[in-house]
C-alpha positions as CSV (number, residue, x, y, z in Angstrom):
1,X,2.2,-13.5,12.5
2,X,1.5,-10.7,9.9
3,X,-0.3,-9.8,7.4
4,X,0.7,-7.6,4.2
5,X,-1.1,-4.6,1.8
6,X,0.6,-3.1,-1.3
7,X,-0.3,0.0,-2.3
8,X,0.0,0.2,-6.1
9,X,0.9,3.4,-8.3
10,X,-0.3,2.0,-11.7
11,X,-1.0,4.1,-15.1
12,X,-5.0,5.3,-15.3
13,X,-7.1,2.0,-16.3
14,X,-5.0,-0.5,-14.5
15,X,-6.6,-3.6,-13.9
16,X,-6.0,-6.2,-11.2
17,X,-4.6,-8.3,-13.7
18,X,-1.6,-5.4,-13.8
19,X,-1.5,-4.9,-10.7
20,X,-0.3,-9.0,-10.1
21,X,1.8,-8.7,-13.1
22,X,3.9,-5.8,-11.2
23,X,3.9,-7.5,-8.2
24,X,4.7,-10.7,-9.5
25,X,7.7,-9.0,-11.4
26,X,8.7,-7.0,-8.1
27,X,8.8,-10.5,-6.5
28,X,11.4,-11.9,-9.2
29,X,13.5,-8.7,-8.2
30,X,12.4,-6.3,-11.7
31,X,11.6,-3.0,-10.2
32,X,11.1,0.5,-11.8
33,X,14.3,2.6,-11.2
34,X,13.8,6.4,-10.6
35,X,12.3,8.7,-8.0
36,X,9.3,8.2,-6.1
37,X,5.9,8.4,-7.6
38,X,4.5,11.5,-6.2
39,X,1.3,9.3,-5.6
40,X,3.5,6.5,-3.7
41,X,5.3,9.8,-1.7
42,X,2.5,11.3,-1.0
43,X,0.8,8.1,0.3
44,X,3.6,7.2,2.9
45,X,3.7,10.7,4.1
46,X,-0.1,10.5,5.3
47,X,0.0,7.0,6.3
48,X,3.0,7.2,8.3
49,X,2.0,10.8,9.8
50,X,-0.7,8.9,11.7
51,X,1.5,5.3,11.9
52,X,5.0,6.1,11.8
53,X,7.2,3.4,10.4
54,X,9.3,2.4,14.1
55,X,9.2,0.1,16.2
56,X,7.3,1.1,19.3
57,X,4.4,0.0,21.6
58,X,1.0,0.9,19.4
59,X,2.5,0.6,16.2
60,X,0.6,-1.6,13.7
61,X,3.6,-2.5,11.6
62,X,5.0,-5.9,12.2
63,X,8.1,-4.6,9.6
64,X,9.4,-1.2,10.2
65,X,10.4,0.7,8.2
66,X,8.0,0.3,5.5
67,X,9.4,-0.7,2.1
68,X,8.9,2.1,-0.4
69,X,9.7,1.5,-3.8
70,X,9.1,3.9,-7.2
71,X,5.6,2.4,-7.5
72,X,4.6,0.5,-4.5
73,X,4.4,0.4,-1.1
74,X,4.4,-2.6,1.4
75,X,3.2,-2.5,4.5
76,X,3.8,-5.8,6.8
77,X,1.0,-5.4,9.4
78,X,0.5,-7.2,13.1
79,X,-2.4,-9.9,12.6
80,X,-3.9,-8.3,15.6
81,X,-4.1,-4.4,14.2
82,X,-7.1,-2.0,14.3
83,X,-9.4,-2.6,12.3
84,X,-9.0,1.5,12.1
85,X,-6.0,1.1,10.9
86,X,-6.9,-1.3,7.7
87,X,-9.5,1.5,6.8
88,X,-7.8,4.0,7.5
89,X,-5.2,2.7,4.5
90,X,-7.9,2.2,2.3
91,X,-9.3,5.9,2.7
92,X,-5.6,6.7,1.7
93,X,-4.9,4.5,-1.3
94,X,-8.0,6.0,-2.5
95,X,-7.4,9.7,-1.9
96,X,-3.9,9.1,-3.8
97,X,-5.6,6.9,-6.3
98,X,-3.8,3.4,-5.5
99,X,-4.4,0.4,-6.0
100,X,-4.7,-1.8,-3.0
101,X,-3.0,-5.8,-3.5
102,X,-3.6,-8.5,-1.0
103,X,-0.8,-10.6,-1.9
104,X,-2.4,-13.2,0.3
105,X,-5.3,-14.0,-1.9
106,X,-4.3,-12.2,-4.3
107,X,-7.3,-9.7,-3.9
108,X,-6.9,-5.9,-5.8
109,X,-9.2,-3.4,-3.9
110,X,-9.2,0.0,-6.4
111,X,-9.4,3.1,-4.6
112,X,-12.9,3.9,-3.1
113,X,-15.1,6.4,-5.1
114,X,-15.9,9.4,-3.8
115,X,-19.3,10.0,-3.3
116,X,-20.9,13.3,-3.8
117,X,-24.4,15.2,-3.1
């Protein structure tokens, strides 16, 4: 079994609602043509520096590699991955300012803020 996460490179203000209307339009095979979102790049450069995207022993990916699109990445993860690994994703959607999708529920997680003091 797996589980999936989206990452989400949406305009500033993007709501959940958006977020399911691109995924939902993904899902009926309307992407966004074009290069790489330097948001999306830059995401799947630190996520797969610490969890590269092959098959090995370790890995948390059920799906290798990753599917990177313009504005999205999906990420097919083992049921059974760290727990590390989930948060670790979430640190990094939020340092690149991406939304997170559960396409399970249907959850959108923005990116944490950053707290200073």
């Amino acid at each position: 079994m797996s589980f999936d996460l989206i990452v989400w490179a949406l305009g500033h203000g993007a709501s959940p609602v958006d977020v399911r209307a691109a995924h939902d339009r993904c899902r009926q095979g309307h992407h966004v043509n074009g290069a790489l979102e330097p948001r999306i790049s830059s995401f799947y450069r630190a996520v797969t520096a610490g969890y590269p995207d092959r098959p090995g022993p370790g890995t948390p990916w059920a799906v290798t590699p990753l599917h990177v699109a313009a504005d999205h990445v999906e990420m097919n993860l083992h049921e059974s991955c760290a727990d590390e690994v989930l948060l670790d994703i979430e640190r990094l959607a939020g340092v690149h300012g991406l939304l997170l999708l559960d396409p399970q529920d249907g959850s959108v997680y923005p990116p944490p803020t950053t707290v200073t003091g």
